[in-house]
N, C-alpha and C positions, 0 to 999 in steps of 0.2 A: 697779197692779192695779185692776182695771172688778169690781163687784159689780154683781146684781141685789137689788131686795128678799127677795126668793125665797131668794139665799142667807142674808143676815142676819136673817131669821124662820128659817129650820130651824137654825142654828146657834145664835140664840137658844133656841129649843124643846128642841136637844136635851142643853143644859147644864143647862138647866131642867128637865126631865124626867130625867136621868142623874145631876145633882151639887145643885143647890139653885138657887135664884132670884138671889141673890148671883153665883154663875160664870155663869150668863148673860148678866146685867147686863153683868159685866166681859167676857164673852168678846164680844157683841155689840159694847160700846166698842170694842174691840181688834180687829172686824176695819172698825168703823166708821175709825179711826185707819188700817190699813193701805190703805186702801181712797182711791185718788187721786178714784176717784168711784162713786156709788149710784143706778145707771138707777133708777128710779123706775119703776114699773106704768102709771101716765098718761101718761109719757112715749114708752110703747112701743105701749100698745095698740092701734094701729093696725098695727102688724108682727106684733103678736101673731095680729091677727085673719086677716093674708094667713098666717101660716104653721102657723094652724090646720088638724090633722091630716096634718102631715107630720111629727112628730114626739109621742110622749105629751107628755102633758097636764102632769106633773112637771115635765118641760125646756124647756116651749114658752118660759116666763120667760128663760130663761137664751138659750137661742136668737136671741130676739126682740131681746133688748138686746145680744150678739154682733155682729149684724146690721144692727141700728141704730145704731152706734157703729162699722159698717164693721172691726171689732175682726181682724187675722191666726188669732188662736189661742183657743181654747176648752179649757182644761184641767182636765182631770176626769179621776175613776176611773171614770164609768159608761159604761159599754160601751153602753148609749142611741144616744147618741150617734153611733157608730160603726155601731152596725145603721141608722140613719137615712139613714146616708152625710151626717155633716154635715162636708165638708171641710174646716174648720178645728179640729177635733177632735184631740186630743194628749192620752196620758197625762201626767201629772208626768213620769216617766222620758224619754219622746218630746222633752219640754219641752226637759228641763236637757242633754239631747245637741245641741241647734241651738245654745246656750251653746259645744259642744265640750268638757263636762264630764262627766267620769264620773259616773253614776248609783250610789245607791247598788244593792247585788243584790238586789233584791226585782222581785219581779213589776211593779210599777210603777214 
């Protein structure tokens, strides 16, 4: 699993904001630990800057470092993504079927 910064600040923020400073702490650990590796913002800005305004401004992070890491798959719930037409785009559910595994029945 490839994180950006981007992810491990709002998943920090929103344990932070939702449960205490404690689950934060720990939830950001924990995807700091799953996480094989952590684009960095410095490391991308220059992809960030070419692929300015083709996608908002939320997902341009996440994009950039996809991109820069030449990564197949970008897996998310936001549908962003999809109105952007960023081909490497996959819900969760999309995901776990190139697996050959049944999804749970939920919309994603």
């Amino acid at each position: 699993m490839v994180v950006s910064d981007l992810v491990v600040e709002e998943v920090e923020r929103f344990f932070r904001e939702e449960v205490n400073r404690e689950a934060a702490y720990l939830a950001k650990r924990f995807i700091e630990t799953l996480a094989q590796r952590i684009v960095h913002r410095e490391i991308i800005a220059r992809k960030m800057r070419e692929l300015k305004g083709t996608i908002k401004e939320k997902d341009l992070e996440n994009l950039a470092a996809l991109r820069h890491l030449r990564l197949a798959y970008l897996v998310s719930f936001d549908e962003d993504y999809r109105k952007a037409r960023v081909r490497e785009y996959v819900t969760p559910k999309e995901f776990v079927k190139l697996f050959n595994m049944e999804p749970y029945p939920t919309g994603y």
